[in-house]
C-alpha positions in Angstrom: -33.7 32.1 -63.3 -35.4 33.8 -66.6 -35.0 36.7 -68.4 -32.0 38.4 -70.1 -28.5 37.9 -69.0 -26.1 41.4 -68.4 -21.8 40.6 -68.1 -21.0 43.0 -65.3 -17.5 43.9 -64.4 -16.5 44.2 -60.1 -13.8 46.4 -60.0 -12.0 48.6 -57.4 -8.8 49.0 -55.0 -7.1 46.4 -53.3 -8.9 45.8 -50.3 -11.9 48.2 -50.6 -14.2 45.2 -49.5 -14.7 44.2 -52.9 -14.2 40.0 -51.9 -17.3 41.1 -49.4 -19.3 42.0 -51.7 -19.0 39.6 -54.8 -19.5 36.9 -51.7 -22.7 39.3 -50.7 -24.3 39.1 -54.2 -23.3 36.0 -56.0 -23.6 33.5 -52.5 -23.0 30.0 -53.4 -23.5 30.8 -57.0 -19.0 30.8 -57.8 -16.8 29.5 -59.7 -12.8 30.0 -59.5 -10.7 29.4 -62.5 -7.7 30.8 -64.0 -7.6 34.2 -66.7 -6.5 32.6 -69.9 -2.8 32.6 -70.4 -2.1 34.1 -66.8 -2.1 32.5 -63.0 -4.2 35.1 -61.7 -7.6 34.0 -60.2 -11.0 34.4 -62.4 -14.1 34.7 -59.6 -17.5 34.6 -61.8 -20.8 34.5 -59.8 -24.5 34.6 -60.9 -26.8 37.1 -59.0 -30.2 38.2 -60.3 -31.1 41.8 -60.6 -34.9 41.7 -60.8 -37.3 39.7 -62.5 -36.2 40.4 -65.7 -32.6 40.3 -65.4 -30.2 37.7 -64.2 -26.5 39.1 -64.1 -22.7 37.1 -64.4 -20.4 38.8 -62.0 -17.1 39.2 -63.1 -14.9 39.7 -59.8 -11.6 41.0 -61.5 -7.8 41.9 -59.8 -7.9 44.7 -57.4 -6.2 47.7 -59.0 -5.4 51.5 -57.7 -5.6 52.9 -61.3 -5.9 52.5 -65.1 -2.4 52.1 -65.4 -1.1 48.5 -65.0 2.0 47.1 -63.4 1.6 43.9 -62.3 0.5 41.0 -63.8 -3.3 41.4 -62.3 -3.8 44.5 -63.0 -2.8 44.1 -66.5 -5.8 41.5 -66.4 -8.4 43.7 -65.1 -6.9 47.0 -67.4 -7.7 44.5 -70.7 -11.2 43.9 -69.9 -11.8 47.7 -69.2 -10.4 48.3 -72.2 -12.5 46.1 -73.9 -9.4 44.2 -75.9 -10.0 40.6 -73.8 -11.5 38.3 -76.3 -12.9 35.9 -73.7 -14.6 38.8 -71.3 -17.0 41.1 -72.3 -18.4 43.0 -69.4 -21.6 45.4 -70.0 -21.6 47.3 -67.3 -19.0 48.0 -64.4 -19.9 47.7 -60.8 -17.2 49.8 -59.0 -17.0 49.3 -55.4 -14.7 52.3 -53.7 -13.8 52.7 -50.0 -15.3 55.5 -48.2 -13.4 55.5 -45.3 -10.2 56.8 -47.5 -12.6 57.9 -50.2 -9.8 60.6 -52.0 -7.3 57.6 -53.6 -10.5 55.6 -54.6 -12.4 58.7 -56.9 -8.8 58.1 -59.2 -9.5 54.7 -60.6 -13.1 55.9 -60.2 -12.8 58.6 -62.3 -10.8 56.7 -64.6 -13.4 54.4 -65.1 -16.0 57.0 -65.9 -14.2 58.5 -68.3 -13.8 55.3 -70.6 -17.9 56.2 -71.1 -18.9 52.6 -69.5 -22.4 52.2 -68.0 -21.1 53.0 -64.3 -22.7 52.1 -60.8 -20.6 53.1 -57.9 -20.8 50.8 -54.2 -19.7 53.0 -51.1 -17.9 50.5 -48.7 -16.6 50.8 -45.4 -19.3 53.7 -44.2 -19.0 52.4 -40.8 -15.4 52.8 -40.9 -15.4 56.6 -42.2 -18.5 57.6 -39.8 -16.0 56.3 -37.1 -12.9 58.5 -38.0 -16.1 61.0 -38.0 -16.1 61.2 -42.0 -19.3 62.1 -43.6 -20.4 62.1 -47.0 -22.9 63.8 -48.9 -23.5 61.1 -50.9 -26.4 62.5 -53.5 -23.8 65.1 -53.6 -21.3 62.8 -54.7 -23.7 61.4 -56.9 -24.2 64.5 -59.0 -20.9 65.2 -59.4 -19.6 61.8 -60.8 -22.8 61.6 -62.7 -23.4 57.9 -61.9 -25.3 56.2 -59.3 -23.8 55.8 -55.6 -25.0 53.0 -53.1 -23.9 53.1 -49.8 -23.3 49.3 -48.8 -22.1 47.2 -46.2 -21.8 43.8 -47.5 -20.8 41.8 -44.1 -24.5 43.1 -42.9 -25.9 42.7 -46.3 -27.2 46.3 -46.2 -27.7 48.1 -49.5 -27.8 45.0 -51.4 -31.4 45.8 -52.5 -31.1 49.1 -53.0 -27.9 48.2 -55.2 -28.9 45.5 -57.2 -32.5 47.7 -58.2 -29.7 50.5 -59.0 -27.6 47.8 -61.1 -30.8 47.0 -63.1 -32.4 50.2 -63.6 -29.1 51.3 -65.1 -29.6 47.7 -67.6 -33.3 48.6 -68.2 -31.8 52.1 -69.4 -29.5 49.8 -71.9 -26.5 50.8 -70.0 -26.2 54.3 -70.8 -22.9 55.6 -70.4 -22.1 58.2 -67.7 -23.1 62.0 -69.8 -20.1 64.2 -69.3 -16.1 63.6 -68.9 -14.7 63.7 -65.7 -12.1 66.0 -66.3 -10.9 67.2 -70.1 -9.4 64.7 -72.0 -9.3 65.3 -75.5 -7.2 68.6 -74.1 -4.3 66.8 -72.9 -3.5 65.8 -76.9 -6.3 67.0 -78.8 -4.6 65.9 -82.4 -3.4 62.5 -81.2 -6.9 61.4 -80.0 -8.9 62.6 -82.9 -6.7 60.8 -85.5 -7.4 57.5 -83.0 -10.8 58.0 -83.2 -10.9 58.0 -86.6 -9.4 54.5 -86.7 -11.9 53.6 -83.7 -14.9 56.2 -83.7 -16.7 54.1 -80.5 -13.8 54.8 -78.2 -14.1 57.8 -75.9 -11.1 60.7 -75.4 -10.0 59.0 -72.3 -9.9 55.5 -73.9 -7.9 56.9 -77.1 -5.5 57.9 -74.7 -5.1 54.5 -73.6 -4.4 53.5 -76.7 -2.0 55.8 -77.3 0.1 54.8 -74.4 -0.6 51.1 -75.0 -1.7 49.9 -78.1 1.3 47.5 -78.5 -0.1 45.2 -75.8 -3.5 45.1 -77.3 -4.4 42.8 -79.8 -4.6 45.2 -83.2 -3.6 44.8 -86.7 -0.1 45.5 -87.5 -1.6 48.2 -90.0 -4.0 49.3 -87.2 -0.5 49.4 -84.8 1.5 51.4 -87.6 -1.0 53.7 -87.9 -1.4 54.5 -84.5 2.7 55.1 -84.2 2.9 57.4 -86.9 -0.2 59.3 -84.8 2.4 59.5 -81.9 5.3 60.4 -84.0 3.3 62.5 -85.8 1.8 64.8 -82.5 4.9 64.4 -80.5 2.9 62.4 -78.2 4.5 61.7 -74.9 2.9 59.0 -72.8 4.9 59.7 -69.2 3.9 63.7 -69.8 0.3 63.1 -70.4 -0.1 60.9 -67.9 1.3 63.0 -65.2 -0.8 65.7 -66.5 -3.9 64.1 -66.2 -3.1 62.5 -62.8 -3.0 65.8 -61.8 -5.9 67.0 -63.2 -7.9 64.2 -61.5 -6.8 65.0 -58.3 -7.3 69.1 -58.3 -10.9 67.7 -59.3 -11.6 65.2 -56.8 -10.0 67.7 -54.3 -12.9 70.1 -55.0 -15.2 67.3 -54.9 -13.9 66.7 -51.3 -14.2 69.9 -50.1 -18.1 70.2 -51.5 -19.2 67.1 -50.7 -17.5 65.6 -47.5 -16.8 66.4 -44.0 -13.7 65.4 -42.6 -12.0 65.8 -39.2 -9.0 67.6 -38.8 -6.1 64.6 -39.4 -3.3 66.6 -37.0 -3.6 64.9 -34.2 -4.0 61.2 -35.9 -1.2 61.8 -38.2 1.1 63.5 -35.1 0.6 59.9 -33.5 1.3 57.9 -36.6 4.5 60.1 -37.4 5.8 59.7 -33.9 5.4 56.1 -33.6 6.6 55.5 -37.7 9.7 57.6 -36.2 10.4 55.1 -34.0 9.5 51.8 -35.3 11.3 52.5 -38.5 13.9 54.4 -37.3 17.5 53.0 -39.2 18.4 51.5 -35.6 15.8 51.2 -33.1 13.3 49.8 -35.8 15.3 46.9 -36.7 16.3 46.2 -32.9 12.5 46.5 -31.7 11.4 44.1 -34.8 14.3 41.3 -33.6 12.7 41.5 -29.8 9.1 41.2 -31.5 10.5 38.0 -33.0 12.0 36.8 -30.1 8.9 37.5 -27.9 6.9 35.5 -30.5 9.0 32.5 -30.2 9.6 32.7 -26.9 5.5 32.7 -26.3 5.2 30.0 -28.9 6.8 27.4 -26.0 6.4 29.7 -22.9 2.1 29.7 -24.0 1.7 26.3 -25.2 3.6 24.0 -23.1 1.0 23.4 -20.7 -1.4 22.1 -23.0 0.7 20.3 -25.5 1.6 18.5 -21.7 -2.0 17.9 -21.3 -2.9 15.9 -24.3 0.8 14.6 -24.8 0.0 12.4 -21.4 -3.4 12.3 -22.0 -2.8 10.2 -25.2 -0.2 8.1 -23.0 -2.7 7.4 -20.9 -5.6 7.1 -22.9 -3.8 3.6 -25.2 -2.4 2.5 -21.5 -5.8 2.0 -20.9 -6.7 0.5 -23.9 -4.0 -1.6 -24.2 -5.2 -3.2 -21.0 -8.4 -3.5 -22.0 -8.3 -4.7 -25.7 -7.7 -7.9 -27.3 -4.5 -9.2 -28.8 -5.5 -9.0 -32.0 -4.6 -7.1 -35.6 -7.3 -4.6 -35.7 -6.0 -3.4 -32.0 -2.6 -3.2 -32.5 -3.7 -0.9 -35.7 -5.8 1.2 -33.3 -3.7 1.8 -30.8 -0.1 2.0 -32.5 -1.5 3.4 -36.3 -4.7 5.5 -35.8 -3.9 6.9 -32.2 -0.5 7.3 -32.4 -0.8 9.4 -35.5 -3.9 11.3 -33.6 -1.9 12.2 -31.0 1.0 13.5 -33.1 -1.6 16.0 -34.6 -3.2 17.3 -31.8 0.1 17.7 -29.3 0.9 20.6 -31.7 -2.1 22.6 -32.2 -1.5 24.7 -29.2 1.5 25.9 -31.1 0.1 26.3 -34.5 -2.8 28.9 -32.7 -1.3 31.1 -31.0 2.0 31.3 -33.8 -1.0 32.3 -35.6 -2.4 34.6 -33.3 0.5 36.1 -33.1 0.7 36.9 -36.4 -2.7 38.4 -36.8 -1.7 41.1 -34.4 1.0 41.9 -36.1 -1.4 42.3 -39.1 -4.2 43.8 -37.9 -2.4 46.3 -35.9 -0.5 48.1 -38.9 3.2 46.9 -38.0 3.5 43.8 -40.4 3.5 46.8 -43.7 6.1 48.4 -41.5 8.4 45.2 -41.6 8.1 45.6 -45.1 8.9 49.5 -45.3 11.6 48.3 -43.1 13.2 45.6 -44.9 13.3 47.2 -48.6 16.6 48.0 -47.9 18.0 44.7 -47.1 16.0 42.7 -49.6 17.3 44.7 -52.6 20.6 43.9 -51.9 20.1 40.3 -51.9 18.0 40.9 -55.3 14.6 41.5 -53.7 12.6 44.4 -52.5 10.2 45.4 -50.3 6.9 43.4 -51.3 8.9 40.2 -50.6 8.9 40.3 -47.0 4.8 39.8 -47.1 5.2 36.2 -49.4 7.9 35.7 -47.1 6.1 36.4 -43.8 3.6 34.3 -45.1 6.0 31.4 -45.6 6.0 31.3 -42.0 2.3 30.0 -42.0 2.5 27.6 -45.7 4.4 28.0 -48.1 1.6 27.5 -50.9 -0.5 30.8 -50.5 2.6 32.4 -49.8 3.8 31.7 -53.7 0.8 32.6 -55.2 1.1 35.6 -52.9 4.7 36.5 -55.1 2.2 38.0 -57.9 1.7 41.2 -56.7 5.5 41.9 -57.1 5.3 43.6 -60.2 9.3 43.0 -61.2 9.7 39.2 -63.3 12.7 38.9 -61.8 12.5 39.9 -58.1 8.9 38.0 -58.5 11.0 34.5 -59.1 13.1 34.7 -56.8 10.9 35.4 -54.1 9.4 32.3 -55.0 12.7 30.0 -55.4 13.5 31.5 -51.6 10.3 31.4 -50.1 10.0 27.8 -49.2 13.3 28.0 -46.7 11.2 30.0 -44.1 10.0 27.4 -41.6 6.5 27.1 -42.4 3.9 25.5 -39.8 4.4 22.2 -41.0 8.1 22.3 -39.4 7.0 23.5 -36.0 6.1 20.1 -34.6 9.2 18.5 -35.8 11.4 21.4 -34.5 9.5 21.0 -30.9 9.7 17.4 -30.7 13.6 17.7 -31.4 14.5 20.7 -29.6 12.8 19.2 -26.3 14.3 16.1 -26.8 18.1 17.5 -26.5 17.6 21.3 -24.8 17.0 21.5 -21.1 14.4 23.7 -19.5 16.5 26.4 -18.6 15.9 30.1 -18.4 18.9 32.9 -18.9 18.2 36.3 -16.6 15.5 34.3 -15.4 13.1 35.1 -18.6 15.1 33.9 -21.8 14.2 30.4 -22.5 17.3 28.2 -24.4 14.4 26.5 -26.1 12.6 29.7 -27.4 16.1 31.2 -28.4 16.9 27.9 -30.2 13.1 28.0 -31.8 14.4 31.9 -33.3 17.7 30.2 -34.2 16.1 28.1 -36.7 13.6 30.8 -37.9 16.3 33.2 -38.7 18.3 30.4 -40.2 15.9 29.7 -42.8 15.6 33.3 -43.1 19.4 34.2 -43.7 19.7 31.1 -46.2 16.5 32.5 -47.7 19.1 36.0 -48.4 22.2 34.3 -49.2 20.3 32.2 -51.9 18.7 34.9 -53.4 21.8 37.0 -53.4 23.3 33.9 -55.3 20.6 33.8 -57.9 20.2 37.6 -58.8 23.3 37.2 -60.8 22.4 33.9 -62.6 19.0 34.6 -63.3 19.1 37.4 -66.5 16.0 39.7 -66.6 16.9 43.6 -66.8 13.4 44.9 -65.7 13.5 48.6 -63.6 12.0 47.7 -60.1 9.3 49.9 -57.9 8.9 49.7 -54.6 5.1 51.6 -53.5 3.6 50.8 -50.1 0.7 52.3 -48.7 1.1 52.4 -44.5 -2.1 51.6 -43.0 -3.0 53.7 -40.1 -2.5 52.0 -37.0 -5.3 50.3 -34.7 -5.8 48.2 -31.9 -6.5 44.6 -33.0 -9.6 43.7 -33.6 -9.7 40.7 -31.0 -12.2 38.5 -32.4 -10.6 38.1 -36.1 -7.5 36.9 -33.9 -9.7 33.8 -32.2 -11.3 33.0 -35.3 -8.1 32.8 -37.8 -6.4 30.9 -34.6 -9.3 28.6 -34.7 -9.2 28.7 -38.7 -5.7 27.5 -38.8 -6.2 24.9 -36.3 -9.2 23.4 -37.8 -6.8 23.5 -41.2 -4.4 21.6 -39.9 -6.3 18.9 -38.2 -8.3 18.9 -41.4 -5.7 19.2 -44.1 -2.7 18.1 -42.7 -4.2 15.5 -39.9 -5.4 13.5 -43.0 -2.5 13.1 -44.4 -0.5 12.1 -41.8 -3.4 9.8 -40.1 -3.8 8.3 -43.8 0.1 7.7 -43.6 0.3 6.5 -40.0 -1.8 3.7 -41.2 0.2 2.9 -44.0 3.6 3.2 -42.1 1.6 1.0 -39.2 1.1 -1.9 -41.9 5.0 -1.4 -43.3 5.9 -1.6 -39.8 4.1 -4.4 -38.6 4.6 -6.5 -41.8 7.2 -7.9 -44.4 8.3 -10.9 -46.6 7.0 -13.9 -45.4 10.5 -15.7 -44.9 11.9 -12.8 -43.1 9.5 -12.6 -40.4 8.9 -16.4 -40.2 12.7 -16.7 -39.4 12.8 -14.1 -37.3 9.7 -15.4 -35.0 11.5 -18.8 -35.1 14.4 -18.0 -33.6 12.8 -15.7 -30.9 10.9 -18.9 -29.8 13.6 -21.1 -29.5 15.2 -18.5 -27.4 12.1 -17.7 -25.2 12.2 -22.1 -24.7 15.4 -21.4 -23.6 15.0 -18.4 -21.2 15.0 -18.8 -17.3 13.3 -15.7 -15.8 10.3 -13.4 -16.9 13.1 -10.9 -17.2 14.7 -12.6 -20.1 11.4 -13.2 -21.4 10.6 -9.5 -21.2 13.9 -7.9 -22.6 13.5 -10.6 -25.8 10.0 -9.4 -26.3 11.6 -6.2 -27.0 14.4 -7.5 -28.9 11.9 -9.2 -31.1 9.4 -5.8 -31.9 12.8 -4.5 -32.9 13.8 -6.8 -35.1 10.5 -7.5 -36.8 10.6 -3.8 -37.4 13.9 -3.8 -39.5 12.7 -6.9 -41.1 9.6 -5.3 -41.9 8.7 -3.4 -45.5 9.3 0.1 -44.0 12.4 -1.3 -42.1 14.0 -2.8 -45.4 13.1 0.6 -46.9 15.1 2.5 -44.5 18.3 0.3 -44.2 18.3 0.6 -48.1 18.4 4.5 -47.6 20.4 3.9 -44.1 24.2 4.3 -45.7 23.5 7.6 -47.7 22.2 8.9 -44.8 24.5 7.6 -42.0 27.0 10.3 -42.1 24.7 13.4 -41.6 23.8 11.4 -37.8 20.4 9.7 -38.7 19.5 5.9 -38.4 17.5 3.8 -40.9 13.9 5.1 -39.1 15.1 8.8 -39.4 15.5 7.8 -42.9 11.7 6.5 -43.4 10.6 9.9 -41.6 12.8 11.6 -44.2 10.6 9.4 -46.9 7.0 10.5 -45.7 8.1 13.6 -44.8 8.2 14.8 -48.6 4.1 14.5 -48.6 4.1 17.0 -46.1 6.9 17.8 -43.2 4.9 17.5 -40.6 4.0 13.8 -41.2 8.0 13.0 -39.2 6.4 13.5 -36.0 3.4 10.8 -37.2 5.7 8.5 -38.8 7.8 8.2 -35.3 4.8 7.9 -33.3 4.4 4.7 -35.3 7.2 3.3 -35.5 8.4 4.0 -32.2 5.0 2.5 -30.9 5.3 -0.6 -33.1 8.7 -1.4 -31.8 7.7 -0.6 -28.0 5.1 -1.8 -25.9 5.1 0.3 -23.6 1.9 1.6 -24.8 1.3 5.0 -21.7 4.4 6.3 -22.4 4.8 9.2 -24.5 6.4 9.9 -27.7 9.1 12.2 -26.7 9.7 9.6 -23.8 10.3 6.6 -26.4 12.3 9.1 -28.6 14.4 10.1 -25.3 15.2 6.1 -24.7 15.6 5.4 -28.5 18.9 3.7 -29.0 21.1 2.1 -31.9 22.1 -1.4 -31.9 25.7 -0.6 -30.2 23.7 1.2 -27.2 24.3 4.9 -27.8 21.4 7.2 -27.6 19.8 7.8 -31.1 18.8 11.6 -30.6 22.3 13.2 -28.9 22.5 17.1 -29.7 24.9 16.9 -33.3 22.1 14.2 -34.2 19.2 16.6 -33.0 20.4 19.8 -34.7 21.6 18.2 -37.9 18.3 16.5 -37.8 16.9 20.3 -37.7 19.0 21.8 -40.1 17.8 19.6 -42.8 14.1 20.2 -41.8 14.9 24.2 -42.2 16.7 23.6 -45.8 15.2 20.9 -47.5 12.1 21.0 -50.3 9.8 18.4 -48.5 6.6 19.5 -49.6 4.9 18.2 -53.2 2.0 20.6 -52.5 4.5 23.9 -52.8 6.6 22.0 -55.9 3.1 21.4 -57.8 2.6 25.7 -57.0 6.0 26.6 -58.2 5.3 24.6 -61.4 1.8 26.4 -61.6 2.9 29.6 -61.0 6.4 29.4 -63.3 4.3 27.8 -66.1 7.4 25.8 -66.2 9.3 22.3 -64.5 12.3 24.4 -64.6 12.5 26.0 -61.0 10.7 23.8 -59.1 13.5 21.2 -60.5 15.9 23.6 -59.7 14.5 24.6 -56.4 13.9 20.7 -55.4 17.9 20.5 -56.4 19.5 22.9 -54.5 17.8 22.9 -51.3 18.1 19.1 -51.1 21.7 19.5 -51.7 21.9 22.6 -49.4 20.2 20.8 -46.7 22.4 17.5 -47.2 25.7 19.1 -47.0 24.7 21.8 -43.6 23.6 19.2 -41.7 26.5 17.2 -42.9 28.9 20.1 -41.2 26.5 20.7 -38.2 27.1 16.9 -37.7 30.9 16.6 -37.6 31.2 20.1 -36.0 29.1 19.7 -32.9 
């Protein structure tokens, strides 16, 4: 790459295909950082222009206009303004949505206005020419008075003609657009001449800004004094001119509209939408129809995936029966078959699961009804301290708890933003599912109620909506001890509803699956391994003894029945003589009264590197202490016992067992977020504190009640 180097600014609505586009023109040329100062993601790219110019693409935070509210948008609003000290951007590449083309000419009139060299990218033409929108768009090009490319950055069409547009508006210098988008000087004439004096490159619009915001810029305290006496001075009223000017933009871009695009009449569509929104948010019917949408999900969740998870559950049986009878006695074997293969087949048994909980999901997404639950749910969540835009973090929670906190920024209130994020880890993320379906199978029969309601799918939706009430009750506990006075908004746009688009459902089912075999299978194979040598060794003198005195006994023994029944009695007790057994007896009496036994407590252990690492660590242990190598793992779980004979996993066991899975903090990855995204060890110590302790003492009454 030669030639001069231009800063350009990406800026536009949330989720106007911007992402597409940065990816469409920058390729493998990114980095991701942090803003200074802020946890809000910094996307730069390279992309050359033409021969001559080579260009740093600055992706910044989706924003609807020039007038911040969240933490993001205060990041992109800076470098517009030209007040960041670590980004300055020399042109600004705005991509806008045509398909709902009226809200995207505000922030895109905005942005002409602050007299920045300007190229407009039209996104989502498709889209619009299928609700049968058209757009004139040298038209539209005229009347903003900047360039407009039509694009479509998934195809990589318009890339050429966008980039030549991007440098031919360089090789100009970057002229500014020539005229004012509506009249801003008029909406405080006085007031913006006296700032220009103090700045005479700013434009009318950009005076404005400062004007409203100069306090959160970095100025002189002269240079701030100055501009408050201006205000004082002119009366200046910052909520007044605001609204004014809103609504000046929008009796412009109306008459825009009506010269420059074609629209079809939005009756019928909107008749639809109104009479399904009637319903599905209705005060009663809506929040009975969303309970039987979770309880069909569930209930799918076992009813769907239980054939398969059968499949490879005695396909792995079967597959180390064979290879038990067909490998050596020797260390590297019993490591294959009882470390790498039994942690295997606890990661694949529960990928059915994860896809189609997954897939599930996406529908909900893609076919408009997930914002509902939102719309829905205000209500409820400011009660308990929330609002509205926590359900979404929340939802999320139900996949991993990690995007789902970072997902907490776009609540613009500090203090409904924190406690989303203290509350978010007690809905039961992915990485609970397998342990909740190894459990609930264990102690729930396969019965059906009416003939259609599954006790195991009901008891699946029990837990979900336990984590979800805790979740409440918590936050509804912290609202009063956490003091920050900050006025709360609650703003949703409704998407339009759609049928699914059917292939983005396979491929984030596949996604997620090839995540978790990935991500998570790693983990717990890596710790399989580990908990396969803790199992299989310990002190010297310990195990020496212990051998000992099972030969002397096997001398002793008549029949190959003895012999068999002190085989077993010997893999038991070399495994509680064993590093990972010594660990759990040492843990064993603190645990005891919630109804777990000293291998419970080393799941408990591994579990805190990720949850889902339980069902690995019993497939190890329970496969070091049995040789009984083609049975399966809920099959040596169903005949575990204790040393007085009585079943390990009984129902109070099961369900306390369960309860502590839904409450407790067992996952560094989220505690390392929380810290990251509190800029603080404060709450993730205090949300590591309470949800231990919350999860110790409800299981401990689960226990003694049932």
């Amino acid at each position: 790459m030669s030639g001069r180097n231009i800063n350009i600014a990406l800026v536009g609505n949330p989720n106007c295909g911007k992402s597409s586009l940065f990816n469409s023109l920058t390729g493998l040329n990114q980095k991701v950082g942090n803003f200074p100062g802020v946890t809000v993601d910094k996307k730069t790219g390279q992309s050359s222009l033409d021969a001559a110019i080579n260009s740093t693409i600055i992706d910044l935070p989706g924003t609807y206009s020039l007038y911040p509210r969240r933490a993001d948008e205060w990041v992109a609003y800076r470098v517009m303004m030209g007040v960041d000290e670590d980004i300055k951007p020399e042109m600004v590449l705005l991509v806008a949505d045509a398909s709902n083309l009226k809200r995207n000419l505000l922030f895109c009139s905005q942005i002409i206005d602050l007299k920045v060299p300007v190229v407009v990218a039209l996104t989502m033409m498709d889209l619009a020419r299928s609700k049968g929108i058209e757009i004139d768009v040298p038209g539209l090009e005229r009347e903003l008075g900047v360039p407009v490319i039509p694009v479509n950055p998934r195809k990589n069409k318009g890339i050429d003609a966008l980039k030549k547009a991007l440098a031919q508006t360089a090789h100009l210098n970057a002229t500014s657009p020539r005229r004012d988008f509506i009249s801003n000087k008029e909406l405080a004439p006085e007031a913006v001449s006296g700032v220009q004096r103090l700045f005479p490159a700013l434009s009318d619009y950009a005076s404005i800004h400062y004007l409203i915001n100069h306090e959160n810029f970095p100025l002189p305290d002269a240079t701030q004094n100055s501009i408050e006496q201006l205000e004082i001075d002119n009366k200046f009223n910052p909520t007044k001119s605001q609204a004014e000017e809103i609504l000046q933009r929008y009796t412009r871009i109306r008459q825009i509209m009506q010269q420059n695009v074609v629209e079809p009449d939005p009756l019928q569509k909107k008749l639809f939408t109104e009479k399904l929104d009637n319903l599905l948010l209705h005060r009663v019917w809506g929040y009975i129809i969303l309970l039987v949408t979770l309880f069909v999900l569930f209930q799918s969740i076992f009813w769907l995936a239980s054939y398969p998870m059968d499949l490879i559950d005695s396909g792995f049986g079967s597959l180390s029966g064979w290879l038990a009878g067909i490998l050596p006695e020797a260390w590297w074997s019993d490591l294959l078959l009882n470390g790498f293969l039994a942690g295997l087949g606890g990661i694949l048994v529960f990928v059915p699961q994860i896809m189609i909980l997954f897939g599930l999901i996406t529908l909900l997404e893609d076919t408009g009804y997930m914002a509902r639950i939102s719309f829905l749910s205000d209500k409820l969540m400011r009660k308990v301290g929330l609002n509205g835009k926590s359900v979404m973090p929340m939802i999320s929670g139900l996949a991993c708890a990690v995007p789902a906190v970072m997902s907490a920024r776009n609540i613009e209130n500090k203090k409904e933003r924190l406690l989303t994020i203290l509350v978010t880890p007690l809905m039961s993320c992915s990485a609970r599912l397998p342990v909740y379906t190894i459990l609930i199978s264990l102690v729930f029969p396969d019965k059906y109620f009416l003939g259609f309601l599954s006790v195991k799918g009901l008891v699946m939706m029990a837990l979900y909506l336990l984590g979800l009430v805790m979740a409440l009750l918590v936050s509804y506990v912290l609202k009063f001890m956490i003091k920050v006075q900050e006025k709360s908004f609650f703003i949703l746009e409704l998407p339009i509803y759609r049928a699914p688009r059917w292939l983005n459902v396979g491929t984030t089912m596949i996604e997620k699956a090839k995540i978790f075999v990935l991500d998570a299978g790693r983990v717990i194979l890596v710790i399989s391994m580990l908990l396969w040598f803790l199992s299989s060794y310990g002190p010297s003198g310990r195990m020496h003894s212990v051998e000992t005195k099972y030969a002397q006994l096997k001398e002793a023994a008549k029949t190959d029945d003895e012999k068999a029944e002190l085989d077993r009695e010997l893999s038991t007790e070399k495994l509680e003589n064993s590093f990972a057994g010594i660990i759990g007896k040492t843990i064993e009496p603190a645990i005891k009264p919630l109804g777990f036994d000293w291998k419970i407590g080393i799941a408990l252990v591994t579990s805190f590197a990720a949850r889902e690492v339980f069902v690995g660590t019993m497939a190890t242990l329970y496969s070091v202490e049995q040789s009984d190598d083609d049975a399966t793992l809920r099959s040596k779980m169903q005949n575990a016992v204790r040393a007085d004979g009585t079943k390990v996993y009984t129902l109070p066991t099961a369900l306390s067992l369960m309860v502590f899975y839904v409450l407790a903090m067992q996952c560094m990855t989220t505690v390392a977020v929380v810290k990251r995204e509190t800029k603080s060890w404060k709450w993730p110590l205090i949300q590591v504190g309470y949800m231990t302790f919350l999860a110790y003492v409800t299981s401990l009454l689960v226990y003694h009640l049932f």
